[in-house]
N, C-alpha and C positions, 0 to 999 in steps of 0.2 A: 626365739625372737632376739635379735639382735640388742644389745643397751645401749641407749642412744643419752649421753651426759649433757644434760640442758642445762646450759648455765645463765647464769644473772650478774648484774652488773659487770659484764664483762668477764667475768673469776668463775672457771668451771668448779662446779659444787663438790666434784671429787678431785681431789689433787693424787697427785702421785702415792704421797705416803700413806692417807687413806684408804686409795685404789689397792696398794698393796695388803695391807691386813684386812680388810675384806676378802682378798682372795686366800689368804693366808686361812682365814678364819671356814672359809667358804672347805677348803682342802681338809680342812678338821673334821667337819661334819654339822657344819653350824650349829652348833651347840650355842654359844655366846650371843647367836646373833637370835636365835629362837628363843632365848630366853629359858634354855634348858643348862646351867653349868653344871656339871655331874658334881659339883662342890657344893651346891644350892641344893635344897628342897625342890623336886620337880611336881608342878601343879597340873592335877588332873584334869581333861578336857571333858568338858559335855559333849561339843561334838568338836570333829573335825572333818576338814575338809579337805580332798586331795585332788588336786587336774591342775590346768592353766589358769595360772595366779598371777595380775599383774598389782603391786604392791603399792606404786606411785611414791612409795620408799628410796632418801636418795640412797640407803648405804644397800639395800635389798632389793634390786629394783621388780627382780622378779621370785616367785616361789613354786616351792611341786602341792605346800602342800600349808593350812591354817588349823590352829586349833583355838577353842574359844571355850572360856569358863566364866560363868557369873556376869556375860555379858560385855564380857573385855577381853581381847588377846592377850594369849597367853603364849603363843610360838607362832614362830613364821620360819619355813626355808626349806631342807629338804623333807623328803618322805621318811628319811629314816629315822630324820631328828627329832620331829618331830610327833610321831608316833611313840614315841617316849612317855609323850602324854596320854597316851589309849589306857584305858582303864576299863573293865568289864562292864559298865554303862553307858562307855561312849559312844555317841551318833556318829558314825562314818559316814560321809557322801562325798561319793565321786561322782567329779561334773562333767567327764566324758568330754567332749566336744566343748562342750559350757566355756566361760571365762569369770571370774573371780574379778571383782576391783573394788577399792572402796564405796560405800555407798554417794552417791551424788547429793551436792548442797548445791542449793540455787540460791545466789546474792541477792538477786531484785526479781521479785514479782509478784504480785496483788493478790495474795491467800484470801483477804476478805472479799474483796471484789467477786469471786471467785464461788466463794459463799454467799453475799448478796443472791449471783444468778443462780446458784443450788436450790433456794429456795426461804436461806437465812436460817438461823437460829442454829443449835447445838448439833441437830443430824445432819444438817450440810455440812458443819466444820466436822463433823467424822466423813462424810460422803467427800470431802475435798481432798483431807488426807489421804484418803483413801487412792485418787486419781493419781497425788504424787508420788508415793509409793507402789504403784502401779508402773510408776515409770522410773522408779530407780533411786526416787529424793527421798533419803534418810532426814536432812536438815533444809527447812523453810524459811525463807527473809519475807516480810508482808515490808515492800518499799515503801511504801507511804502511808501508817497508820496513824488513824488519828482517835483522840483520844476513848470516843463512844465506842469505837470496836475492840478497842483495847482494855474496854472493863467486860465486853463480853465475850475475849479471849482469856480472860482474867479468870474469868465465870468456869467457862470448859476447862482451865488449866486447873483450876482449883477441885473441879468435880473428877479430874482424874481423863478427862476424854482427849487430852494431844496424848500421843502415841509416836506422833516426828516431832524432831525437834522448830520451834518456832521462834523466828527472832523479828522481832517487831523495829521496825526502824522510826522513830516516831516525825511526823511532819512538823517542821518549824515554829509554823502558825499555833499550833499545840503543844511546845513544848513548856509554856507554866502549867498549865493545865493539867501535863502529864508530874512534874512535879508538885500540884498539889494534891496530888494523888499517891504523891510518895512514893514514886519511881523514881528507882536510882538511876541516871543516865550513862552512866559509865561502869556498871556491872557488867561481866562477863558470867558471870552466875546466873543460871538456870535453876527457878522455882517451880516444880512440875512441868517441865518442859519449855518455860515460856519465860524468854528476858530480852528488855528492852537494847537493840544493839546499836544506838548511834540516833543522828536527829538526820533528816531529810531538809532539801535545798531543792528549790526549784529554779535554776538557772533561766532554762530558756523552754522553748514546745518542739514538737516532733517538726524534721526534716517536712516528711512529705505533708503535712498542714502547712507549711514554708512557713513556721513559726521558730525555725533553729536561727541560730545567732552566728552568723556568717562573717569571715573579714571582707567577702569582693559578695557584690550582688547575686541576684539568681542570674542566669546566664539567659534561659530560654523563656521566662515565664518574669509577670507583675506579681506583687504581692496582695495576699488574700482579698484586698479592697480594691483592686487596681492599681496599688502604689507603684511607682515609678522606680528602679534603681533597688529593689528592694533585699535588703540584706539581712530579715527577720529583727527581731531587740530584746534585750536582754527585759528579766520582773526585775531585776536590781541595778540600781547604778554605781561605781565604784564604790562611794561611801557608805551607802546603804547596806552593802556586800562585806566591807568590811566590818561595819558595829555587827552583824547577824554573823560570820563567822566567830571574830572575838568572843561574842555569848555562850555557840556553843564548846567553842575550848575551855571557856572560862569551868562551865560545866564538868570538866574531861572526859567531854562526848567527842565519840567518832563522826566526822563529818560526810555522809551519803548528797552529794553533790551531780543531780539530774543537770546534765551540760549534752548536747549534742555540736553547736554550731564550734567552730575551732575559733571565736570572737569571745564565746560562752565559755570555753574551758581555760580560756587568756584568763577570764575576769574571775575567773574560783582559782586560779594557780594563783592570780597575784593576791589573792589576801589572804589564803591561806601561808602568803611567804610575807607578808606587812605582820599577822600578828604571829610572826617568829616558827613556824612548819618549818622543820627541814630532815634530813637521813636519821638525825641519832635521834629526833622528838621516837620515832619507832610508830606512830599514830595511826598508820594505813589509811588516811583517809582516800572514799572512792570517788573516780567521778566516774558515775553510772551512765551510759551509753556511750558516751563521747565516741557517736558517729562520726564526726568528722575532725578528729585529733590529728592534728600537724605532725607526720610521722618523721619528719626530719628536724625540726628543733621542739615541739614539745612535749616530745617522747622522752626527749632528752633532760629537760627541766623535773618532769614529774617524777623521773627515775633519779634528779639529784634532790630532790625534796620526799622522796619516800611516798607521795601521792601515786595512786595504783588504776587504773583504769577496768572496769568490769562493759563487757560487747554484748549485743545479742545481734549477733550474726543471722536469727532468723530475718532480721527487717532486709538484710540483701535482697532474698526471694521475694517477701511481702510487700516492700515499698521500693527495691535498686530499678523498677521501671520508670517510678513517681521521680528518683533523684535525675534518672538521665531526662527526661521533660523538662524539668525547672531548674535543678543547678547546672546539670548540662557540662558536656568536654568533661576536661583531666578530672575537677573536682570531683564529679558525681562517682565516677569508678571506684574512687580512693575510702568509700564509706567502709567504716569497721575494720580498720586497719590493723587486725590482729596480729598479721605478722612483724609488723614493726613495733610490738609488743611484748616481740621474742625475750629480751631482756629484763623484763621485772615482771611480778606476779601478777599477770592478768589475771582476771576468770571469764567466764562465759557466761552467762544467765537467760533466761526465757522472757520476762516480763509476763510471764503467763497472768491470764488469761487470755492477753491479745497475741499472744502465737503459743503456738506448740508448748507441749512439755517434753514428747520424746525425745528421748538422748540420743536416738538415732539421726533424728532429722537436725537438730542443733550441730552435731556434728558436721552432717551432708552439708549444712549451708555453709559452715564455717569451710570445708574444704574443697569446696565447689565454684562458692561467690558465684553460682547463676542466679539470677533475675528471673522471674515468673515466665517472660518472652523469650527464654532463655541467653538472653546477654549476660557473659562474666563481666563482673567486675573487676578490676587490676587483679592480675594473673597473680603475681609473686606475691599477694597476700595469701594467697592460700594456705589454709595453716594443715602440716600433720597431724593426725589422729592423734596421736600419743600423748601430745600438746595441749589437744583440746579438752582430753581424757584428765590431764592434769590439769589444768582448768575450771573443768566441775567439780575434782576433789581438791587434792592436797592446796591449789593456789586458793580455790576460794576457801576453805577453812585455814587460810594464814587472813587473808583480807577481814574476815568476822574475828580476828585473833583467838581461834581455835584450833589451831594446828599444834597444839600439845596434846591432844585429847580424839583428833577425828586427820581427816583428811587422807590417811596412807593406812594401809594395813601393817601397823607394826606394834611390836608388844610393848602391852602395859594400855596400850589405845584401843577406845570403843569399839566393839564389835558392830560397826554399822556399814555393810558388805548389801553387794547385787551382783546377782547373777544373770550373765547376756547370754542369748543362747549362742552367740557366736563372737570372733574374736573381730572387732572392727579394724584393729591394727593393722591384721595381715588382709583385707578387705579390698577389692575395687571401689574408692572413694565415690564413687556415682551412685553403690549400692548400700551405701550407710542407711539412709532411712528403712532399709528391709530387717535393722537389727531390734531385736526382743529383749524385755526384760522378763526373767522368767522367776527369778526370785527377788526381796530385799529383805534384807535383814536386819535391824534394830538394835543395838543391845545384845545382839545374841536371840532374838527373838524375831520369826518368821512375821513380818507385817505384811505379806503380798506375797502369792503365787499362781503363778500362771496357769491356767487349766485348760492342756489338750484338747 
C-alpha cells in the first residue's frame, strides 16, 4: 500500500530530514523504531501479531508485524524485528487476509441512551459495551451526560464492569452538580475506566427538524410552525454564549459545542475567541456535528484558533434527502464537509444510537455522500478511506487529548487493536459497508470475536 503523507496546517508531517532517517532506520532492520535497540534490554511479547498492519503512526505508517506485553506495545515494523520479542510462551497470530489498525474511539454518542433502550441498569451497560466492541470501539464518549447517569456509571466503573474505555462529556446544565460531586473537570485521568472529558453546549437542533442555525433561510420549506423566512435560532444569545463559555474555561474544561447551522458555529467560534481561544491555548475544543461549516472561511478560522470539528457523515444517507426538501440548491449538498476538513484534525463519530455504529458503513457514507434516494452530495467532499480510518483513531484520540497513550499502533502505547476481516483501503468505496469486524482487542485483552 502506497503512503500517503497527510498533512495539517498546511506543513506535511514528514519533512525531508525525517523522511530520510526513517528510512534509514527502516534499512536497519527497525530495530529503533520497534522498540527493540539491541543496546536495550529486549521485552518479551505475550503475543504477536503478524500480516497487514496499518499503524496510523506518522513516522511508521505501516507494519508486517505487532508484539504486545502487559497490555501495551512493545514493537512495531518488520517481521524480523520484531520477533526478537518471541519468547517460548508467545501467542503468534497471523491475520492472513485480515488488517490490523488501531482500535476505534467514537467522540460523540449516547452510551446511556443506548443503555436506557437495553433495558437500564448494570447488564445493559455490559450488553452496550458489548455492541461497541463488536464493532471495533476500544474508547466511548457518552456526548451528553448528565449527572444521574453519571453516578451510575460511577457505580459500574467502581464494581469493575467498564471493560472500554468511557469518557463522559458532562452537559452544561449539570455541570455544578457534577462538581459537587467532586468531579474533576479537566482530568485526563482515568479511574476504572471512567473520566469526565469536557462540559457539553447546546448550540442549536438537528438540520432536518429545521431546528439548525442557518445564515440565509430554508430555501424550499416554512419553519417547524409555519414561519415565514425561516433560518432556525440559536438556545444562546451572544452574551449568554459568552458568560457559559468563560465558566467553562474558567474550569479548565474542554468545551464539546453541538453547533450544526454555519450561524451556530459563527456564535461558538466567536466566544470561544472573546474569552482568549487561540493555536498555542492547545485546548481542542470540539464543535460536534457542524453539518453545515462554511468550508471556505470558517474552516479557516477554527484551524487558526485550534477549534476541531467532529462529522457524522452517517446523517448524509439518514437525513441528505430531508436537507435537499428544505434548505434546498448549493447549501443542502455542502452538508458534512469533511473534505474541507483535510487540514486540521477532524474525527468522524456515529452519535449512536440514532445511526449506526459499523465502521464499515460510517466510512461508506463518508466516501460516497449518497442520500437514501441515492442523490450525492457535493462530489469533491468525498473523503479517502485512509482519512476516515484516521479519524476514528489517531485524530479522535488527539481531539479527547489522548494521543500519547491510544490512537496509532506505536510503542510504549496501549494495546487497544481490531481486526477487519478485510482491507477497506484497497476496497471499491461502494462496498465499505460489506467490511467486518472480527476481532478488538483492549489492553492486550480479547473483548469481541467474531464467530464463523
Amino acid at each position: 500500500m502506497p503512503l500517503s503523507f497527510r498533512c495539517y496546517s498546511g506543513i506535511p508531517r514528514l519533512m525531508p530530514l525525517v523522511l530520510a532517517t526513517v528510512l534509514a532506520l527502516l534499512l536497519s532492520g527497525c530495530d529503533k523504531l520497534s522498540g527493540s535497540d539491541a543496546s536495550a534490554s529486549i521485552e518479551m511479547a505475550d503475543t504477536i501479531y503478524t500480516g497487514t498492519i496499518i499503524t496510523m503512526d506518522d513516522i511508521v505508517k505501516s507494519a508486517e508485524a505487532v508484539a504486545v506485553a502487559d497490555g501495551r506495545i512493545v514493537a512495531v515494523g518488520n517481521r524480523a524485528a520484531v520477533m526478537k520479542h518471541k519468547q517460548a510462551g508467545t501467542r503468534m497470530v497471523e491475520l492472513g487476509e485480515q488488517l490490523m489498525l488501531p482500535g476505534f474511539i467514537d467522540v460523540h454518542s449516547h452510551f446511556m441512551q443506548a443503555v436506557i433502550d437495553a433495558g437500564g441498569g448494570m447488564a445493559a451497560i455490559q450488553a452496550v459495551q458489548e455492541t461497541y466492541a463488536a464493532n471495533g470501539y476500544t474508547t466511548i464518549t457518552e456526548g451528553s451526560l448528565q449527572v444521574e447517569a453519571y453516578r451510575t456509571l460511577r457505580q459500574a466503573a467502581g464494581s469493575g464492569l467498564l471493560f472500554l474505555d468511557v469518557v463522559g462529556v458532562a452537559r452544561f446544565e449539570d455541570m455544578q452538580a457534577f462538581r459537587k460531586e467532586g468531579v474533576d473537570l479537566a482530568s485526563r485521568d482515568y479511574t476504572n475506566r471512567l473520566r469526565i472529558g469536557g462540559i457539553k453546549l447546546v448550540i442549536d437542533g438537528s438540520p432536518a427538524e429545521k431546528q439548525a442555525y442557518l445564515s440565509l433561510p430554508l430555501l424550499l420549506a416554512d419553519g417547524p410552525d409555519g414561519e415565514k423566512s425561516w433560518r432556525g435560532e440559536a438556545r444562546y444569545n451572544a452574551d449568554e454564549l459568552d458568560k457559559a463559555v468563560r465558566s467553562i474555561i474558567q474550569q479548565g474544561a474542554q468545551v464539546f459545542a453541538e453547533a450544526h447551522g454555519d450561524s451556530a458555529i459563527g456564535l461558538i467560534v466567536g466566544s470561544l475567541a472573546v474569552n482568549g481561544v487561540n493555536l498555542e491555548s492547545d485546548r481542542r475544543d470540539v464543535v460536534v456535528h457542524a453539518s453545515f461549516l462554511r468550508g471556505s472561511d470558517q474552516m479557516r478560522e477554527l484551524e487558526r484558533m485550534g477549534v476541531v470539528p467532529s462529522f457524522c457523515t452517517n446523517r448524509i444517507y439518514q437525513e441528505g434527502d430531508v436537507y435537499m426538501q428544505t434548505i434546498g440548491g448549493k447549501r443542502a449538498i455542502k452538508a458534512q464537509p469533511v473534505k474541507s476538513a483535510y487540514y486540521v484534525k477532524f474525527s468522524l463519530h456515529t452519535d449512536y444510537p440514532e445511526t449506526s455504529l459499523e465502521p464499515g458503513y460510517l466510512l461508506w457514507t463518508a466516501a460516497n455522500r449518497l442520500t437514501q434516494s441515492g442523490q450525492m452530495l457535493e462530489q469533491w467532499q468525498k473523503l479517502d478511506v485512509l482519512s476516515g480510518l484516521h479519524a476514528m483513531s489517531m485524530d479522535a484520540a488527539w481531539q479527547l487529548h489522548e494521543d500519547q497513550h491510544k490512537g496509532s499502533i506505536t510503542v510504549g502505547k496501549q494495546a487497544d487493536l481490531v481486526i477487519l476481516d478485510r482491507n477497506p483501503v484497497d476496497m471499491d468505496p461502494t462496498a465499505l459497508r460489506d467490511v467486518r469486524v472480527m476481532e478488538t482487542i483492549k489492553a492486550g485483552k480479547t473483548v469481541y470475536q467474531r464467530k464463523e
